[in-house]
ROROLO-793248 format. One record per residue (C-alpha): residue in three letters; chain; x, y, z. Coordinates in pm, 1 decimal. Layout:
(r ALA; A; (X; Y; Z))
...
//
This chain:
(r UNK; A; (1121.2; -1912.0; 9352.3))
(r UNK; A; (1150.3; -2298.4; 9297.4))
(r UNK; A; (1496.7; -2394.5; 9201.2))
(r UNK; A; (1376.5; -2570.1; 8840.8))
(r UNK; A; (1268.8; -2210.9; 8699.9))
(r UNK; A; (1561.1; -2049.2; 8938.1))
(r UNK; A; (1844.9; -2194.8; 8685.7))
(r UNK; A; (1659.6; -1994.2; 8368.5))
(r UNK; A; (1703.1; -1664.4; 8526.6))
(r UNK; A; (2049.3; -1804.9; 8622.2))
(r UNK; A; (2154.2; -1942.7; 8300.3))
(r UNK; A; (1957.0; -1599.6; 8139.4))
(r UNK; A; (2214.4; -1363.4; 8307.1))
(r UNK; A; (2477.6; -1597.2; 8181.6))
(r UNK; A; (2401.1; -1532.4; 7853.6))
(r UNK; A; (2318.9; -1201.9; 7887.0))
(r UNK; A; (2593.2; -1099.0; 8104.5))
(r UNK; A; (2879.8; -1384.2; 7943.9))
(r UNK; A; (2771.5; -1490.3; 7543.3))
(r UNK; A; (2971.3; -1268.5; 7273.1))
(r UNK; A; (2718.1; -1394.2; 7042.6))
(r UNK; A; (2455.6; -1120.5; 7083.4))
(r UNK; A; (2617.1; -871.7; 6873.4))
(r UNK; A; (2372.5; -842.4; 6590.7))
(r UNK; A; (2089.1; -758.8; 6845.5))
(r UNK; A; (2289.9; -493.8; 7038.5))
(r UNK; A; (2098.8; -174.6; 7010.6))
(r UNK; A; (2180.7; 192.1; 7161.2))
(r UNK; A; (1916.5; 355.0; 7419.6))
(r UNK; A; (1949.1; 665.4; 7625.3))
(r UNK; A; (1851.0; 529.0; 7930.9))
(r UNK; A; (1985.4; 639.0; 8270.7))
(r UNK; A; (2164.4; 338.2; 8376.6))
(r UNK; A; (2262.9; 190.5; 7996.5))
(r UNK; A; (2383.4; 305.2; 7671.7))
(r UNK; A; (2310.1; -15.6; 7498.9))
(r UNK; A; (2061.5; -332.6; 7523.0))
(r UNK; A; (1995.4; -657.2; 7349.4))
(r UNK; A; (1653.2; -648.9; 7138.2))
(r UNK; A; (1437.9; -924.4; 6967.2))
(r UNK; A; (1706.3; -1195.6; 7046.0))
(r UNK; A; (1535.7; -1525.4; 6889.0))
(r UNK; A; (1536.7; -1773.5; 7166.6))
(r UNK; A; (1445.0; -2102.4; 7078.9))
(r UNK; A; (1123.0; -2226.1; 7116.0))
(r UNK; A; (1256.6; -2556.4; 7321.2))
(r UNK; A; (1418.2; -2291.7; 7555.5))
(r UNK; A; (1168.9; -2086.6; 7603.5))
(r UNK; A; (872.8; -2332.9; 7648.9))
(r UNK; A; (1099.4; -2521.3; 7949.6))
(r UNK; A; (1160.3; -2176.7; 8107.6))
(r UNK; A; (750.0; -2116.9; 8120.5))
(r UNK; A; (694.7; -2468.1; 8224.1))
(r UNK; A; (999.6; -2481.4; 8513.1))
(r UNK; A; (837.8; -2102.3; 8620.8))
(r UNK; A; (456.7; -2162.0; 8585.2))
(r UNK; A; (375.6; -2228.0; 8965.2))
(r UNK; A; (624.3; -2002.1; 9107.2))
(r UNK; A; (509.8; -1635.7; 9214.7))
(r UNK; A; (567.0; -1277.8; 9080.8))
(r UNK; A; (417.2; -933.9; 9077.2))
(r UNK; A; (498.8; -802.1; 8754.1))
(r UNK; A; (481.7; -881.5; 8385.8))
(r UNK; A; (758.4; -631.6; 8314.2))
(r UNK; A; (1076.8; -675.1; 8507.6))
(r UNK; A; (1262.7; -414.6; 8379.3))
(r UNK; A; (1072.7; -115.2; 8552.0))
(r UNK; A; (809.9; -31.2; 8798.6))
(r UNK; A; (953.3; -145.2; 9116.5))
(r UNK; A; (1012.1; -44.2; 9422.4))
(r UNK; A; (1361.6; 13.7; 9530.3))
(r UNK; A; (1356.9; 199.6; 9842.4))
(r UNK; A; (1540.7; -89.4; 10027.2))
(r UNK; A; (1801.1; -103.6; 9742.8))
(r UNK; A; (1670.7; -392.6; 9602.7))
(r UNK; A; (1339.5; -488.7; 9379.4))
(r UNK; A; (1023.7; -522.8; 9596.5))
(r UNK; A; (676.9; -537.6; 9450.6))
(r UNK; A; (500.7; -176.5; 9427.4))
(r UNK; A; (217.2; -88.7; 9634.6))
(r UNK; A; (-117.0; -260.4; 9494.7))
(r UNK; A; (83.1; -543.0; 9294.0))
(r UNK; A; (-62.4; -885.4; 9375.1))
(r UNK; A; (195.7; -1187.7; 9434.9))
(r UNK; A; (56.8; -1428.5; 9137.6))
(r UNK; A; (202.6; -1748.0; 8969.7))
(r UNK; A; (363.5; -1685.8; 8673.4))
(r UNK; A; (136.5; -1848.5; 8407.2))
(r UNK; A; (-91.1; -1534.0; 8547.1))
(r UNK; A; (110.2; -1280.6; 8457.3))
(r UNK; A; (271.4; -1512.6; 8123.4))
(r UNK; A; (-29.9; -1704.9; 8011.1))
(r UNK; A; (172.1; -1839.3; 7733.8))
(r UNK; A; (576.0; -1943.7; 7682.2))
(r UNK; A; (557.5; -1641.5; 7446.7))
(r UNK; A; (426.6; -1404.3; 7697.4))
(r UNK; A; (727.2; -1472.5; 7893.2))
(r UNK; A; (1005.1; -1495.9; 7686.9))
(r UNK; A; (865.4; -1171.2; 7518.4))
(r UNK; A; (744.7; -943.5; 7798.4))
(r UNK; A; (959.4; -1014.7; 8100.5))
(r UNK; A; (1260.0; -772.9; 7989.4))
(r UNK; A; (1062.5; -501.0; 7791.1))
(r UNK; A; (987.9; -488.5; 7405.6))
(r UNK; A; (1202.4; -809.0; 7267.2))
(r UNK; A; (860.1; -913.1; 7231.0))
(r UNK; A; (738.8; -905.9; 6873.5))
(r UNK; A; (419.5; -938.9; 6672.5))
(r UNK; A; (594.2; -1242.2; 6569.4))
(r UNK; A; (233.7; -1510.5; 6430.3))
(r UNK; A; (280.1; -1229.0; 6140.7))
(r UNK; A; (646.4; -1244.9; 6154.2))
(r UNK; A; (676.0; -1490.5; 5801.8))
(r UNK; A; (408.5; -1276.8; 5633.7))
(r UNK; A; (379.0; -909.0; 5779.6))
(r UNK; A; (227.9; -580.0; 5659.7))
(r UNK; A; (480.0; -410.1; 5933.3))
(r UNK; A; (849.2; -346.2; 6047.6))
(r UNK; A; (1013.9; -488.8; 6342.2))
(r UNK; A; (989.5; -111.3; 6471.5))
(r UNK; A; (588.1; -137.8; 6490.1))
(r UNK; A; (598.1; -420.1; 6681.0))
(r UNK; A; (832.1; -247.2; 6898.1))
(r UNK; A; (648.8; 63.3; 6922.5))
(r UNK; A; (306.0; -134.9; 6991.7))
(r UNK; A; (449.6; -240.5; 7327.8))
(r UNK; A; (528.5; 54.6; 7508.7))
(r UNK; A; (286.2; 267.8; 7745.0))
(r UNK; A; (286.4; 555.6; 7515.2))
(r UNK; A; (406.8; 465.2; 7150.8))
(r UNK; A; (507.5; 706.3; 6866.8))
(r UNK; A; (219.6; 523.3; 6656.1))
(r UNK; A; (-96.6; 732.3; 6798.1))
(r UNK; A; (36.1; 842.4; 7085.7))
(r UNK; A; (-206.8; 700.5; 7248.9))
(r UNK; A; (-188.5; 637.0; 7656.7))
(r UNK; A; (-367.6; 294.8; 7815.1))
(r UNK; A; (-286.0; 430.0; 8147.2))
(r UNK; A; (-507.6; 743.9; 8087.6))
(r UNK; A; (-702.5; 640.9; 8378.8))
(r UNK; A; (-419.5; 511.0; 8626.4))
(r UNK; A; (-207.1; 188.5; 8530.4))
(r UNK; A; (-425.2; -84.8; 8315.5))
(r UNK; A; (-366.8; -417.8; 8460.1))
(r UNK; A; (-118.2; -616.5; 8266.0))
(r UNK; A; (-321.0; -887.3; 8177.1))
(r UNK; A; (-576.7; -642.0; 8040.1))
(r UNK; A; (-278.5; -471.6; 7823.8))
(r UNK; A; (-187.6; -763.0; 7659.3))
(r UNK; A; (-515.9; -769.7; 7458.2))
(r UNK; A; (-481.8; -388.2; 7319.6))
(r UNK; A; (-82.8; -449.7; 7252.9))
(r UNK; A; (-234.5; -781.5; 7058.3))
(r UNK; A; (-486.1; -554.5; 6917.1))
(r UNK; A; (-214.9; -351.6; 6753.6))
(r UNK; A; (-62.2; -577.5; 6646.8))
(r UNK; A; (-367.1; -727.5; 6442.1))
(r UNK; A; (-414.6; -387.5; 6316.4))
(r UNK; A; (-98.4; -289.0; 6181.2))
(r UNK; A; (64.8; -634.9; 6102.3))
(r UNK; A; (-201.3; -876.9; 5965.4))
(r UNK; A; (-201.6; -942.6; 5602.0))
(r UNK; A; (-591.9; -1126.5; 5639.9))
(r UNK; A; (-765.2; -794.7; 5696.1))
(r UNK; A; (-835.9; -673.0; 5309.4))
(r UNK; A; (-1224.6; -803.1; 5336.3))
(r UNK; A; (-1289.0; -570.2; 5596.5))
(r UNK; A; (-1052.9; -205.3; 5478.3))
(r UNK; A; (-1313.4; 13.5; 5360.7))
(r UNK; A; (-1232.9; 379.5; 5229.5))
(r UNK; A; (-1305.9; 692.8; 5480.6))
(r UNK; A; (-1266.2; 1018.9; 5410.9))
(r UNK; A; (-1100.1; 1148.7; 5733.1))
(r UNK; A; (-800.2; 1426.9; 5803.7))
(r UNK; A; (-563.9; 1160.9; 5988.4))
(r UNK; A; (-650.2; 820.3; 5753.9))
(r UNK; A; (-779.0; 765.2; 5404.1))
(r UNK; A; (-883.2; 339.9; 5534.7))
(r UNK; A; (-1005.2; 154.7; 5803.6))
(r UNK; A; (-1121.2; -185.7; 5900.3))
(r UNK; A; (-1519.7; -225.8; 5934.9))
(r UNK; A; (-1686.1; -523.3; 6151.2))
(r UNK; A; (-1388.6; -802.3; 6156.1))
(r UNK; A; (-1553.0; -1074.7; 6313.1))
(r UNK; A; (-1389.7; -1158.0; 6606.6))
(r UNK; A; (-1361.5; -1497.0; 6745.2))
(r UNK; A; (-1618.9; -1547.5; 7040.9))
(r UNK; A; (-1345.6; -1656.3; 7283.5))
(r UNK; A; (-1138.8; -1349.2; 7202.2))
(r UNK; A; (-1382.3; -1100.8; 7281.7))
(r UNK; A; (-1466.0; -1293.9; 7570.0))
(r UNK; A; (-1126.8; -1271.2; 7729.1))
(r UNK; A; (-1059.1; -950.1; 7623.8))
(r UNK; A; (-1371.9; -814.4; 7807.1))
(r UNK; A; (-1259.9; -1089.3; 8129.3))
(r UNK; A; (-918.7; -978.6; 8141.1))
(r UNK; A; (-1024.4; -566.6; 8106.5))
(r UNK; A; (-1330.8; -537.8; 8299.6))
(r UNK; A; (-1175.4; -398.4; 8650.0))
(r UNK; A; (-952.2; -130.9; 8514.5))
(r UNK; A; (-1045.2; 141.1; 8441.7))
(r UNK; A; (-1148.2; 436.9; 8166.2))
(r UNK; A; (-1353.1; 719.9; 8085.9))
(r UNK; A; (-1472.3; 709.4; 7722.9))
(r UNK; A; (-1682.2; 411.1; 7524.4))
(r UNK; A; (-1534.7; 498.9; 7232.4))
(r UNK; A; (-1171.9; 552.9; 7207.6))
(r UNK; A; (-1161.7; 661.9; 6859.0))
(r UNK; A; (-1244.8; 996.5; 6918.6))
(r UNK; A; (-1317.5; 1267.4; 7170.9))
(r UNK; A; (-1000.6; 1286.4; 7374.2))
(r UNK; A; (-804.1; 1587.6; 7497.7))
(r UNK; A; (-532.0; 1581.9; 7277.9))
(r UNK; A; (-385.6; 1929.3; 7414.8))
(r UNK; A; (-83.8; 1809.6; 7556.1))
(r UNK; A; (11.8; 1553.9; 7298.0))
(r UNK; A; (-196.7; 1209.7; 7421.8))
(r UNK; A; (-434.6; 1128.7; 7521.1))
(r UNK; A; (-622.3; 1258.1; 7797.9))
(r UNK; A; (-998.6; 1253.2; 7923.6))
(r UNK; A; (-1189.3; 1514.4; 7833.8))
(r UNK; A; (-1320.3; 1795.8; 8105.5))
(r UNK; A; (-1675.4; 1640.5; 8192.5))
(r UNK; A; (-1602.3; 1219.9; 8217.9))
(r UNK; A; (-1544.5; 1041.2; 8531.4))
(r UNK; A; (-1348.2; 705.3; 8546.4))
(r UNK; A; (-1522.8; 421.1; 8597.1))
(r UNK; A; (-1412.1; 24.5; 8560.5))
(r UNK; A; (-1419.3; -124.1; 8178.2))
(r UNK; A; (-1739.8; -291.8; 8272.7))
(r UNK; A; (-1917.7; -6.0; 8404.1))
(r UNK; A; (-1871.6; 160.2; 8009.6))
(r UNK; A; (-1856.1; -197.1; 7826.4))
(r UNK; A; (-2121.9; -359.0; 8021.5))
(r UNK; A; (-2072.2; -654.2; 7749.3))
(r UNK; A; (-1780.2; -874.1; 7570.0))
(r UNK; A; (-2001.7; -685.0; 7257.4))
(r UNK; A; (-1966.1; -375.3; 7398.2))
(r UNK; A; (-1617.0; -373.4; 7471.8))
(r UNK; A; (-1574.5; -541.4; 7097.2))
(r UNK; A; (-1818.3; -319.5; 6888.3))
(r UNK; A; (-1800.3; -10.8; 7083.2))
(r UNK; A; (-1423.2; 41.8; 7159.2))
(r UNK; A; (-1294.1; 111.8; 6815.3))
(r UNK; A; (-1644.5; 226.3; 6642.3))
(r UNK; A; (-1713.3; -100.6; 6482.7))
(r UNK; A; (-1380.5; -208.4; 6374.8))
(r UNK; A; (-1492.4; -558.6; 6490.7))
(r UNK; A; (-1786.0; -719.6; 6567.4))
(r UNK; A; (-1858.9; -966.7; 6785.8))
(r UNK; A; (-1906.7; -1347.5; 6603.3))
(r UNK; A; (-2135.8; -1620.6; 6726.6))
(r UNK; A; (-1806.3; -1852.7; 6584.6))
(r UNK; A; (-1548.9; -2000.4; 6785.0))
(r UNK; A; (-1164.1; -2022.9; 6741.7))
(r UNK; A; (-1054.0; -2273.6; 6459.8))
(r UNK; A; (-1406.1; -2244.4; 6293.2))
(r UNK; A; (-1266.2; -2114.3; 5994.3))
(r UNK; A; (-1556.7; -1832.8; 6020.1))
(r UNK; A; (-1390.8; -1568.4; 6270.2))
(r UNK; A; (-1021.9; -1370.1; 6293.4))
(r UNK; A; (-796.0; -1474.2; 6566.4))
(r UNK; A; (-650.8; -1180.0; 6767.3))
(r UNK; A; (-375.0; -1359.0; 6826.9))
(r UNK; A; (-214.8; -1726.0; 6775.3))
(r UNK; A; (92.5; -2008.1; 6776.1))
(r UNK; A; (278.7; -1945.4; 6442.2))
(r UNK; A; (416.6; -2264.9; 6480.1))
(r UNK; A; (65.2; -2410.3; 6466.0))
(r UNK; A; (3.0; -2210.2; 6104.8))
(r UNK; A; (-225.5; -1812.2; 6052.9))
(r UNK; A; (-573.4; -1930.7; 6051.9))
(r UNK; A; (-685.4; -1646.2; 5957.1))
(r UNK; A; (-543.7; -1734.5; 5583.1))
(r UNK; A; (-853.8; -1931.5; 5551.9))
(r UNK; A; (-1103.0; -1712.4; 5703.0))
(r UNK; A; (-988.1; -1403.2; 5522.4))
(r UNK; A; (-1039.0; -1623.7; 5195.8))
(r UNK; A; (-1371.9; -1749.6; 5307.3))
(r UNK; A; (-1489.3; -1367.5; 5316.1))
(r UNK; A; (-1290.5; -1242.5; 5011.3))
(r UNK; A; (-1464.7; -1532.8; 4775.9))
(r UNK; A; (-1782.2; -1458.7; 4954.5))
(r UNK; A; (-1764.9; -1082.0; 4897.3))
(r UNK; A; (-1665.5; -1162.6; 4520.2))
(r UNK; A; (-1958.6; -1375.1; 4464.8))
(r UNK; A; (-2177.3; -1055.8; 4595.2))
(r UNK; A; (-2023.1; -862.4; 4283.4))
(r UNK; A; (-2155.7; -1145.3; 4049.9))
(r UNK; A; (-2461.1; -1182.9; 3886.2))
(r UNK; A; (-2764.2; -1297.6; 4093.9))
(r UNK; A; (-2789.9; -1630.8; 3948.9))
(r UNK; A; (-2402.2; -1681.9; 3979.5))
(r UNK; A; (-2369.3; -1610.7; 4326.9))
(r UNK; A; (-2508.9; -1945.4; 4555.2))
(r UNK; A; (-2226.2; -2178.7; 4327.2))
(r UNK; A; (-1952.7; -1935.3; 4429.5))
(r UNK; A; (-2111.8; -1929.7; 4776.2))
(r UNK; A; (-2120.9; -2296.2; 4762.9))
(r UNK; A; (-1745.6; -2294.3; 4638.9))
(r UNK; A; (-1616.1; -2060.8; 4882.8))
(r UNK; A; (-1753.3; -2283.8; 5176.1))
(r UNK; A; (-1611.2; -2646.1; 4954.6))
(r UNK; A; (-1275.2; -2514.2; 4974.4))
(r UNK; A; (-1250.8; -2374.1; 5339.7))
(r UNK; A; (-1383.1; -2745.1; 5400.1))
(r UNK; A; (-1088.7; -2884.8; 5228.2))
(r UNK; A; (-843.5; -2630.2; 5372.2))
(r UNK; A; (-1012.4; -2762.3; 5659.7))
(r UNK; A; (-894.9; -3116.9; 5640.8))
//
């Protein structure tokens, strides 16, 4: 490890180890080798951007430090199969660092100001198999981390973002009364998503349904084989469309258009999804007019997206 990004996991045990400042995030766990942790600590963004930067070119194996290696010797070596990447691999962002490396401090934090969730969804949307739906990634082996990241970033869209009322529609189904139809999603997140999931691996093309739930997640029902992402989402569309049974679609508009939803973004930077949600929402309300009515509001809708714009 280079000595620059040596002196934040240094100065991190410090704190960790020394600062009797941390009381308010103290938590209990029943884990076997603590009783207590430190959770959703806010580090400051100066701190945590010169960590990533100091770390970016140095080499790891894992995205989660906390668990997963291999400690035969009596001391952390990478697990069979993991691949010796730079960080920025496994922590594309300052976020994805800070966040990840010691296990759910990570938050859905671009909805943080403005969220239709509790700290303990966030929380929950970060672990293998989460009290939310139960629901297992790893249901055909261990998804690759990078691959992860996009359904953890999923959830959090899903459960946190206030910009999603255009697209709720009613169902009438025995586990949920709503659900989102066709949220356009930005090009470039589809894209990635597909990129970053396309060699792990699955058995299903639709994961809302059809699973063996018999022993509480999860599991692949008798009859599928599993096969690589891309081999049952030949397409960023078909990943997109297919996984969730149209909960997105799959937009010909690119990230800061002010036409598609962001799965994720810099809060610092401001939602933009504020603007797209209120492109749709005047849109849809100018369906509900009167025919002759409807190409002003149209016209209106796109005028002020333009000056939201600027």
């Amino acid at each position: 490890m280079e000595p620059a990004c040596k002196r934040h996991f240094i100065q991190d045990t410090c704190l960790y180890e020394c600062s009797p400042n941390l009381g308010p995030w103290i938590r209990e766990v029943n884990q076997r080798w603590r009783k207590e942790r430190v959770l959703g600590v806010p580090l400051c963004k100066e701190d945590c951007q010169s960590w990533w930067e100091d770390c970016r070119t140095s080499y790891t194996c894992k995205s989660n430090w906390h668990k997963g290696w291999n400690w035969t010797s009596g001391y952390n070596q990478c697990p069979v199969k993991a691949a010796c990447h730079r960080f920025d691999f496994y922590f594309p962002t300052p976020a994805a660092l800070c966040n990840e490396i010691w296990s759910h401090s990570y938050k859905c934090s671009p909805w943080k100001k403005n969220a239709c969730c509790f700290v303990n969804t966030s929380i929950e949307a970060h672990k293998d198999i989460s009290s939310l739906y139960r629901f297992d990634w790893d249901h055909c082996g261990k998804m690759e981390p990078a691959c992860k990241r996009h359904f953890i970033q999923d959830t959090c869209l899903y459960e946190c973002s206030p910009n999603l009322g255009p697209w709720i529609r009613e169902v009438n189904q025995s586990w949920r009364k709503e659900r989102i139809l066709n949220v356009p999603l930005c090009k470039e997140d589809c894209q990635s998503w597909w990129e970053d999931c396309r060699t792990s691996y699955t058995c299903k093309s639709n994961w809302h349904r059809g699973w063996d739930w018999t022993s509480g997640s999860n599991k692949c029902p008798t009859g599928t084989i599993c096969r690589t992402f891309e081999a049952y989402f030949p397409t960023p569309a078909a990943l997109c469309e297919g996984l969730w049974s149209h909960s997105y679609k799959l937009s010909n508009y690119s990230r800061g258009s002010g036409r598609c939803i962001q799965m994720w973004f810099d809060p610092a930077l401001g939602n933009p999804n504020e603007e797209v949600a209120r492109f749709y929402a005047l849109a849809l309300t100018a369906e509900a007019w009167p025919q002759g009515i409807r190409p002003l509001l149209l016209c209106l809708a796109l005028m002020l997206s333009l000056w939201l714009h600027d």
